[in-house]
VMD Tcl script that draws the C-alpha trace (Angstrom):
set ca {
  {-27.95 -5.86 -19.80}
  {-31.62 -5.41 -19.94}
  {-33.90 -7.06 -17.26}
  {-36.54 -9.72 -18.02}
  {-39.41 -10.81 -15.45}
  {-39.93 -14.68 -16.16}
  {-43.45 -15.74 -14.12}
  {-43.69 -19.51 -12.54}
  {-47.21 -18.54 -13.88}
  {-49.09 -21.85 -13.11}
  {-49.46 -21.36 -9.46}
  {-48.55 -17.70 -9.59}
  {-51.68 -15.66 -7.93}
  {-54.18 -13.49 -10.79}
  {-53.18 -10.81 -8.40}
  {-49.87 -11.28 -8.48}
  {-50.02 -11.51 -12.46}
  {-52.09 -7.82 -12.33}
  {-49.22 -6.16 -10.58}
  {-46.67 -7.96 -13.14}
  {-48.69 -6.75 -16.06}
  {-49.13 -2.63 -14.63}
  {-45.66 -3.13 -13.79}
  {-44.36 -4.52 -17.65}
  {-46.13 -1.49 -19.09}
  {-45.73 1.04 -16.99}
  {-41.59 0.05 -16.43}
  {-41.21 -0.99 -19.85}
  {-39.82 -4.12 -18.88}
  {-40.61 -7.70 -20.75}
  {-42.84 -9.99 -18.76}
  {-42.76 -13.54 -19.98}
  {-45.51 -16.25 -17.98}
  {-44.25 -19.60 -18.33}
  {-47.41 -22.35 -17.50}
  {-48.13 -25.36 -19.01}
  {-51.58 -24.17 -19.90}
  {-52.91 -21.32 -22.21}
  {-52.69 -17.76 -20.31}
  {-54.52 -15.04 -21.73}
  {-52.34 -11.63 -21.59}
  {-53.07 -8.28 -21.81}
  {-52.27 -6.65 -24.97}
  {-48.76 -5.22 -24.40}
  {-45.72 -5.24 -26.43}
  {-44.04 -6.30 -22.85}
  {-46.19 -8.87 -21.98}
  {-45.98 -12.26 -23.46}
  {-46.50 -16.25 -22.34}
  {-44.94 -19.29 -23.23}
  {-46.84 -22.06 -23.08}
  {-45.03 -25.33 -22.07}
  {-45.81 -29.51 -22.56}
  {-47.41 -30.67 -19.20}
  {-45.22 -32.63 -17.38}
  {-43.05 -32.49 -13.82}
  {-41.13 -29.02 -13.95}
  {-41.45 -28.47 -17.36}
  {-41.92 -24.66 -16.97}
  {-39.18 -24.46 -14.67}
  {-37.16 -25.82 -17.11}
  {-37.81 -23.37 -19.33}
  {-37.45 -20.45 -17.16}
  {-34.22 -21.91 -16.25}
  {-33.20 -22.60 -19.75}
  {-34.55 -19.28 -21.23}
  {-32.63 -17.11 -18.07}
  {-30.16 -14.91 -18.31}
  {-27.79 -13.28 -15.56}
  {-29.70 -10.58 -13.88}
  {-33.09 -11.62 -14.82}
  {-35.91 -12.03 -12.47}
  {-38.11 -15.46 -11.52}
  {-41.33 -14.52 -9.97}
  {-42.23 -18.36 -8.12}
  {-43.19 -19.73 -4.79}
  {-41.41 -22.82 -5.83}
  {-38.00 -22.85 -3.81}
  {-36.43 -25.63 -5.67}
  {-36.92 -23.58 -8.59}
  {-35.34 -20.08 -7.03}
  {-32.44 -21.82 -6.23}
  {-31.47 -22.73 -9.88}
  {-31.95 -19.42 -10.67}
  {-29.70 -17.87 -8.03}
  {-27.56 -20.68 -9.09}
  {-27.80 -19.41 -12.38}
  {-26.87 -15.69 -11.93}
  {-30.45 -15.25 -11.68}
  {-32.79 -13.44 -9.08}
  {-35.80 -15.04 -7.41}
  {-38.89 -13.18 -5.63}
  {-41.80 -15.13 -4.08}
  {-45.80 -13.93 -4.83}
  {-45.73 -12.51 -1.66}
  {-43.05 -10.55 -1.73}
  {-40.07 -12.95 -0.14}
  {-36.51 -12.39 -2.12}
  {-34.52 -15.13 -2.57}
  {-30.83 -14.72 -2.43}
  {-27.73 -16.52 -2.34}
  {-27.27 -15.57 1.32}
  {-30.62 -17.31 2.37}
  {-31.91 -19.80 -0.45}
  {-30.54 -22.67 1.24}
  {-31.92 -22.11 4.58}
  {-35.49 -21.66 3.15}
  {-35.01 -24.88 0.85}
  {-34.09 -26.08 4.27}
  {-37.09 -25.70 5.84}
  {-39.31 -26.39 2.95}
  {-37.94 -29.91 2.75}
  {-38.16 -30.47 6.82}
  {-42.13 -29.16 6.36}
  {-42.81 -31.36 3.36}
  {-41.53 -34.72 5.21}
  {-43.58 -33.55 8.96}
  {-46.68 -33.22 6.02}
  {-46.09 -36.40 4.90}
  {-45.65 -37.87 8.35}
  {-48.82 -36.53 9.27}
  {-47.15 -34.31 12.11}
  {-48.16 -31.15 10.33}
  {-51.25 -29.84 7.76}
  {-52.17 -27.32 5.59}
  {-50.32 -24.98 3.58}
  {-49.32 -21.24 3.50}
  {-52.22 -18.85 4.14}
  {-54.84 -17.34 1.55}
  {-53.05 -14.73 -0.38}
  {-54.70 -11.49 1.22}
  {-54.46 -7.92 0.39}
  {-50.79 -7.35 2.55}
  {-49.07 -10.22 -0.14}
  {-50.40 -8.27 -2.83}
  {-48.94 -5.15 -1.12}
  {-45.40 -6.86 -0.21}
  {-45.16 -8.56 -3.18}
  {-45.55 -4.81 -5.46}
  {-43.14 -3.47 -3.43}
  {-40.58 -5.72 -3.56}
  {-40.83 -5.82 -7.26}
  {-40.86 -2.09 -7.60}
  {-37.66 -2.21 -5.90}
  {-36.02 -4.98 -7.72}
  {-36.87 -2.85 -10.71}
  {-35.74 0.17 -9.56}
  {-32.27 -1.02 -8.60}
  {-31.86 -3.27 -12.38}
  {-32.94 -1.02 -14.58}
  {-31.18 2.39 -16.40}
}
mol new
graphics top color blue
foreach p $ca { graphics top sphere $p radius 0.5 }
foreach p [lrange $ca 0 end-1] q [lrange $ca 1 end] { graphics top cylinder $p $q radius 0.2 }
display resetview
């Protein structure tokens, strides 16, 4: 079974997408960014994009649709990463989190108890500016995950 990257590429960081694309070419492993908006994509034979009608979760649809077993979601959407672990899938964050069965519902967990203390007012703000050590994390992790799924 061959391994394909699918990117939550809407809110998925440039530098994020940079490591993805060194990573497609240098791995030989297809990279497909899934946005509901043209992406412009290095010419590769392993990089492509799909672009999707706008519309609520319309490109995770698609990932989820378009997965196979074993494949790989790049998204900071945890709603998302669970379908794909549901899915026989595999789930990594922009920053380098992995998603597994073991701890997808905690983290979906907490992501719903922060969204309703934001909308209560009781908390603010989001995560913090992507900074050099995400970057960092995040190519590691997918190294890794490469490593171990492919040959």
């Amino acid at each position: 079974m061959a391994l394909h990257i699918w990117v939550d590429a809407d809110a998925c960081p440039k530098l994020a997408k940079e490591v993805l694309f060194r990573a497609a070419d240098k791995r030989q492993v297809p990279v497909t960014l899934v946005a509901n908006q043209y992406l412009k994509t290095p010419p590769s034979q392993y990089i492509s994009s799909v672009q999707v009608p706008q519309g609520f979760d319309v490109a995770d649809n698609e990932i989820v649709a378009r997965l196979a077993p074993g494949d790989l979601v790049v998204t900071a959407d945890i709603p998302l990463a669970d379908e794909v672990i549901t899915k026989g899938g595999a789930a990594i964050s922009p920053r380098g989190a992995i998603y597994t069965r073991d701890n997808i519902k905690d983290i979906l967990s907490r992501r719903d108890l922060m969204e309703t203390l934001r909308d209560s007012g009781m908390v603010s703000g989001g995560p913090d500016t992507y900074a050099k050590k995400d970057v960092l994390g995040f190519a590691n992790a997918l190294d890794r995950y490469i490593t171990l799924h492919t040959k």
